[in-house]
C-alpha positions in Angstrom: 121.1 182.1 -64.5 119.2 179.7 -66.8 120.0 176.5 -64.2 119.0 178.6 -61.5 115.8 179.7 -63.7 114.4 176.4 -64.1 114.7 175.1 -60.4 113.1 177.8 -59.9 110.4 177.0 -62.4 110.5 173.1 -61.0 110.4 174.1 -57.6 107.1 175.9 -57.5 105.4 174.0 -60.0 106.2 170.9 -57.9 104.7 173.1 -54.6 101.8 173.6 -56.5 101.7 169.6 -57.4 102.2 168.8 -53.4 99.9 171.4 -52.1 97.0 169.7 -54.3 98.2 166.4 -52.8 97.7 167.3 -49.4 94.2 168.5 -50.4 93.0 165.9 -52.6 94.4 163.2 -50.0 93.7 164.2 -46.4 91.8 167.8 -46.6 94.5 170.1 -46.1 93.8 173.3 -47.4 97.0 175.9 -49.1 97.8 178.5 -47.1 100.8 180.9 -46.7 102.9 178.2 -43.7 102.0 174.8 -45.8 103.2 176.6 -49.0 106.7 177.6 -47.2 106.8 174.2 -45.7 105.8 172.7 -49.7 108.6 174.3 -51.1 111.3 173.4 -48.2 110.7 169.7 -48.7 110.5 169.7 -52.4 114.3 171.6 -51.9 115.5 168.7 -49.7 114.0 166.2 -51.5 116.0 167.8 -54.7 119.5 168.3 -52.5 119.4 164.7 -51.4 119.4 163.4 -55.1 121.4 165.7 -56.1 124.7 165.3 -53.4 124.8 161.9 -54.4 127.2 160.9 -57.3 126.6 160.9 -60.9 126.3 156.7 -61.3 123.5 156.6 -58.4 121.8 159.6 -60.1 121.7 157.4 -62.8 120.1 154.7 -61.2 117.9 156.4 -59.9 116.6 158.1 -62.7 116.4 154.9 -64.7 113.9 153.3 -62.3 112.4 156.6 -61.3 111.3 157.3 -65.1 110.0 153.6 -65.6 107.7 154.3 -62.5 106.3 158.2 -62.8 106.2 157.2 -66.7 104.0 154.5 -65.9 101.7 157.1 -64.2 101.8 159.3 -66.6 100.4 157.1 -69.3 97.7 156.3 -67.2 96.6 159.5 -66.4 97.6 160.2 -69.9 95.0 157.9 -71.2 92.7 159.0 -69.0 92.7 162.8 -70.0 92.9 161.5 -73.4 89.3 159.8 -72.7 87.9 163.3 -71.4 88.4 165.3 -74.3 86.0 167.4 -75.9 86.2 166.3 -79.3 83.3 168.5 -80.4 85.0 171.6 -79.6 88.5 170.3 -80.8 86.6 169.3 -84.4 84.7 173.1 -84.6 88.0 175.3 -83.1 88.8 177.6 -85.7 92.6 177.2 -86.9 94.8 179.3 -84.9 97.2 182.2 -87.1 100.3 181.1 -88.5 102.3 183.4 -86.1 100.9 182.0 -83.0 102.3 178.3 -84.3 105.5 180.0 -84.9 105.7 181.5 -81.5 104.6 178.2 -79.9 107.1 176.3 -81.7 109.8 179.1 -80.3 108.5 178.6 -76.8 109.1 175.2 -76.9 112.6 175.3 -78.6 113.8 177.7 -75.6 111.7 175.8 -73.0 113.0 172.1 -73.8 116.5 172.5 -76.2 118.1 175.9 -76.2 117.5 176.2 -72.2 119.5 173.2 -71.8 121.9 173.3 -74.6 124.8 174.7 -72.5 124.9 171.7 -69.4 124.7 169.0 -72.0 128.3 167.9 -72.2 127.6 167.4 -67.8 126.5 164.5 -69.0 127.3 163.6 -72.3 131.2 163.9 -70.7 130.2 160.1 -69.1 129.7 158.7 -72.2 132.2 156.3 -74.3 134.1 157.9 -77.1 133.2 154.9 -79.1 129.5 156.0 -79.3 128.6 157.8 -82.5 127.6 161.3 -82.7 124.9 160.8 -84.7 122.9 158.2 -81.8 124.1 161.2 -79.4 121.9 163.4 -81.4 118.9 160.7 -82.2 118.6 159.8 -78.7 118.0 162.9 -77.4 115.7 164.2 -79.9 113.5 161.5 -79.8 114.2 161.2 -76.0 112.8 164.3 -75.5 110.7 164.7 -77.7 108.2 161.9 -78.1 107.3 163.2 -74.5 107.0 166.5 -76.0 105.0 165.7 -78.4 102.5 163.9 -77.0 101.9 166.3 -73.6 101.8 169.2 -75.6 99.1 167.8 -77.7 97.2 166.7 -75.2 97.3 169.9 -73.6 96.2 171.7 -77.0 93.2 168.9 -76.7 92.0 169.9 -73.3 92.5 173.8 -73.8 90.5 173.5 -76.7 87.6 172.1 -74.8 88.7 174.4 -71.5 90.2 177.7 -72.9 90.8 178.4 -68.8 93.6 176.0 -68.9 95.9 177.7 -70.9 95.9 180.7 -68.9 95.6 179.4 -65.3 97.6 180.9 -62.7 98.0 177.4 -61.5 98.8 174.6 -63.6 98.8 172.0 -61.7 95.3 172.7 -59.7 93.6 173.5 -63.4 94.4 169.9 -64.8 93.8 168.2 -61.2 89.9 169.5 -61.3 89.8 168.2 -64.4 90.4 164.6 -62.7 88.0 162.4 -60.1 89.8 161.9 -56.8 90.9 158.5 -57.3 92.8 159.4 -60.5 94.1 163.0 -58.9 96.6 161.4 -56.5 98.5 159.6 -58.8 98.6 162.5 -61.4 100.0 164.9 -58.3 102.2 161.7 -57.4 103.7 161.6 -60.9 104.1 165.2 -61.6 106.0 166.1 -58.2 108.4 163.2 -59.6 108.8 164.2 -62.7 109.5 168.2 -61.4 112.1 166.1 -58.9 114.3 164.4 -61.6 114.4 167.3 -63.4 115.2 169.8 -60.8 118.1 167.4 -58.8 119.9 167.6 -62.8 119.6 171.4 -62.6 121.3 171.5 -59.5 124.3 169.1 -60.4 124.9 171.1 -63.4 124.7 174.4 -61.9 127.4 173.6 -59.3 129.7 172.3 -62.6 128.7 175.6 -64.1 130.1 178.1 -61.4 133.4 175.9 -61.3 133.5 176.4 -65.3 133.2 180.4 -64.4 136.3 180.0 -62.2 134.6 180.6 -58.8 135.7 178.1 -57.2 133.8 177.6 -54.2 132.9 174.2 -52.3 129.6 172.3 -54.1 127.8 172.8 -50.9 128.3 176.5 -50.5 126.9 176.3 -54.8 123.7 174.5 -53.6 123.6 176.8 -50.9 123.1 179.5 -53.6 120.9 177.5 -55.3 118.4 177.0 -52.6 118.3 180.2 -51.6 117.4 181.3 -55.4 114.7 179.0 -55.7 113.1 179.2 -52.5 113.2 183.3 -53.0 112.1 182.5 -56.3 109.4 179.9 -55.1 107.9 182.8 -52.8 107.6 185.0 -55.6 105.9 182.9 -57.9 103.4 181.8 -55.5 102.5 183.9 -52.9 103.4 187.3 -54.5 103.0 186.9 -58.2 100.3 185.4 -57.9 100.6 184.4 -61.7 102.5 181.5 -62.9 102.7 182.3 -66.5 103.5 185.4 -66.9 106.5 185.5 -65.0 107.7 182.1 -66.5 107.1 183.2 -70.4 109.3 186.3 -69.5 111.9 184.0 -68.3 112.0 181.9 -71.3 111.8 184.6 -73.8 115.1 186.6 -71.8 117.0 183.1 -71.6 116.6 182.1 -75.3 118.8 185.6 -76.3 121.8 185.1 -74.6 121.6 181.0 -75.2 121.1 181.1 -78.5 123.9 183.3 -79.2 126.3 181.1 -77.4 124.8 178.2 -79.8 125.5 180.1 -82.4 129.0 180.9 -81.7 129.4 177.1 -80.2 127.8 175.6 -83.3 130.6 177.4 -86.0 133.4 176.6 -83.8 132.4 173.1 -83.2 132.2 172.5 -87.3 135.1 174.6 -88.2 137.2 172.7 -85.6 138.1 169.4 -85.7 139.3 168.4 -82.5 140.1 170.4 -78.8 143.1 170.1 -76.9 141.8 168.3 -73.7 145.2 169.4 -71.5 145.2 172.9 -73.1 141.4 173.2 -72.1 141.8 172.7 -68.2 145.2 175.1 -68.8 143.9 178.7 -67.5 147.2 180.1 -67.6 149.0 182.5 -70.6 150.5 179.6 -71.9 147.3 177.5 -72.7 146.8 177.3 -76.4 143.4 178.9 -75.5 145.1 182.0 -73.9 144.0 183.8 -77.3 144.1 187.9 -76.7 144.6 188.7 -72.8 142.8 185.5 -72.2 139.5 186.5 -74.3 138.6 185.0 -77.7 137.7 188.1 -79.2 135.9 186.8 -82.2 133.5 184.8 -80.2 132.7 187.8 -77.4 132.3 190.2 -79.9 130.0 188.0 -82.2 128.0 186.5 -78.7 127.6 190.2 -77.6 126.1 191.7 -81.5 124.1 189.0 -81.3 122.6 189.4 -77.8 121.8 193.3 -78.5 119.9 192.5 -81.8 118.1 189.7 -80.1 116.9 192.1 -77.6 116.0 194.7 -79.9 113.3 191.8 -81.6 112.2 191.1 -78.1 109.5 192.1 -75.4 108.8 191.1 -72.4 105.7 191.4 -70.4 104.0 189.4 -66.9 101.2 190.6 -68.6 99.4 192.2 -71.4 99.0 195.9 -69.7 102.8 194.9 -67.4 105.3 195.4 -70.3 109.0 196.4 -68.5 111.1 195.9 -71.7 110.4 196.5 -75.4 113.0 196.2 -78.2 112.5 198.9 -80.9 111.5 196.2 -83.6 109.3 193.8 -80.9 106.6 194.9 -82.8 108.0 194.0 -86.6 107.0 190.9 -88.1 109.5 188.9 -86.9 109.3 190.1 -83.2 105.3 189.4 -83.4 106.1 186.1 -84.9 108.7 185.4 -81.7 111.3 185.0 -84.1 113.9 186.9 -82.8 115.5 183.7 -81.0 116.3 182.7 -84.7 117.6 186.2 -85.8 119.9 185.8 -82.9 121.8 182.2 -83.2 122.0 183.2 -87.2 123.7 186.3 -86.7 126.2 185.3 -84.1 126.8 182.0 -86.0 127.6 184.6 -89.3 129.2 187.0 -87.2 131.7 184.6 -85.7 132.4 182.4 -89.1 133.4 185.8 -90.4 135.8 186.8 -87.2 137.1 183.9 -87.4 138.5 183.8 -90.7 139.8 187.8 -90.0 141.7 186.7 -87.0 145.0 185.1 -87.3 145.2 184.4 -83.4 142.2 181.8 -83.8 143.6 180.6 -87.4 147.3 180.1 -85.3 145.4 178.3 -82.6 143.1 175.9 -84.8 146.1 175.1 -86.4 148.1 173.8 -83.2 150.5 177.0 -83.2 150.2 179.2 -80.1 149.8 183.0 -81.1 152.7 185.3 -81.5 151.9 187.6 -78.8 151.2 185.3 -76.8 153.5 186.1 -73.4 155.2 182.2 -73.1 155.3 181.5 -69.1 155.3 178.6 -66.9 152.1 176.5 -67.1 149.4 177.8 -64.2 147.6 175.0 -64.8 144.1 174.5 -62.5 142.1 171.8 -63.1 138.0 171.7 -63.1 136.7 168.6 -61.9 
């Protein structure tokens, strides 16, 4: 759901980016056929990546991102020029809690959204390479990028409060540019959306192998297509909002995901090392067979979790369309978006404390298989 989520997210942002192109370049003005047609060839441009293998993905995301980061930092440094520093220098300071909700936004938007397809790539890597460049690579990888965009775009919604609540994105910041300057920007951003998107894909057909369905990877980006392009629809020519819809998404999607951090975190610490054979054996005699093939201790802690999460948690399209609404949404740390936080703790607690309880996970971190375990040839199936 959270790969399918965010090509979703990429697919009509990047519609919006193309439908703007078409304008700014040759007079073509939105309307309900191009925007089908927009969202179709942003879909093949993404499934044509995204079939190929993972070394020519590679390459072509290492020249890709030298050339649409080349455009970025110009138009970067042109937006930069067309600040309103006035109204930046006299903007009263903005409440504590709205930070603290901003900086939760972005942790489920950028880190927590992707934390469970990182070993898709990670997996490529040589064991030689130490954990702690892993780590320093991608935080600063990601987030110098961050950093600076998201300050930029604090800049200009400081000079043009419209910005922040456009219904769409891409248009807002395009007026905001002379012609000459708007088709690289729409040039660079339907890139960028594209190299993000094709990953998505590739990682979402890995993740319904994981689940055990094992279907073909084209009948998987079938799926996917038909999600995003549904979802595409939606966003543009029914929602008609592009915020509302996407904050709801990201608020839902940091629960669950930051549960399975927590439980992921504790067991990755605890444990010292996985058994690579016993992890592609789905059988009753895989040291991972735990209780009737569930690790009890980590459902039970991932599910607690998930329903106090929710209970911290609203979400809205809009301020007078609220469809859920935990009990405590409204307690300090639902109002302060805090209840991603409350989430990973507790399941990380929850599970540290299972763990040590149950002698079929102590038996199984040891290297011993569990007593009542039922012993039977091996059914192994391997994932690849």
């Amino acid at each position: 759901m959270s790969r399918l989520g965010w090509e979703t997210i990429n697919t009509t942002t990047a519609a919006f980016a193309l439908l703007a192109l078409l304008d700014v370049a040759f007079g073509i003005r939105r309307n309900t056929v191009l925007t089908v047609v927009c969202l179709l060839v942003f879909i093949g441009c993404t499934l044509l990546i995204s079939g190929l293998g993972h070394a020519t993905i590679m390459w072509i995301n290492r020249w890709a991102s030298y050339v649409f980061g080349l455009l970025n930092l110009v138009v970067i440094g042109f937006l930069a020029a067309t600040v309103d520093w006035g109204k930046v220098g006299h903007a009263p300071a903005g409440p504590v809690s709205a930070m603290v909700v901003g900086v939760g936004m972005i942790a489920a938007g950028t880190g927590i959204g992707w934390a469970n397809t990182g070993a898709d790539y990670a997996r490529y890597l040589p064991r030689r390479i130490p954990g702690g460049r892993l780590v320093a690579a991608s935080a600063f990888g990601a987030g110098i990028p961050l950093v600076v965009l998201i300050s930029l775009g604090s800049l200009l919604a400081a000079g043009e409060p419209d910005l922040a609540s456009a219904s769409d994105p891409v248009a807002a910041i395009n007026a905001m540019l002379p012609t000459w300057m708007s088709i690289p920007y729409l040039i660079a951003a339907f890139g960028g959306l594209l190299l993000s998107n094709h990953l998505s894909v590739y990682s979402a057909g890995l993740t319904m192998i994981t689940l055990g369905i094992r279907v073909r990877r084209t009948l998987a980006v079938g799926l996917d297509v038909i999600v995003t392009f549904a979802g595409g629809i939606y966003f543009i020519l029914i929602a008609k909002d592009f915020y509302g819809p996407f904050i709801t998404f990201l608020t839902l999607l940091a629960v669950p995901i930051n549960a399975w951090v927590g439980v992921f975190a504790v067991d990755l610490i605890i444990r010292r090392s996985y058994d690579s054979a016993a992890l592609m054996d789905v059988g009753r005699s895989s040291r991972y067979w735990f209780r009737g093939g569930v690790a009890w201790a980590a459902m039970i802690a991932w599910a607690m979790a998930i329903v106090v999460g929710l209970l911290f948690t609203e979400a809205s399209t809009s301020p007078t369309d609220v469809w859920f609404s935990g009990p405590l949404a409204h307690s300090w740390i639902g109002s302060n978006g805090l209840g991603w936080v409350v989430t990973l703790a507790l399941a990380a607690a929850v599970y540290a404390l299972l763990r040590r309880l149950d002698g079929t996970v102590r038996q199984e971190a040891a290297g011993q298989r569990p007593q009542q375990q039922v012993l039977s040839a091996p059914a192994t199936r391997e994932i690849s």
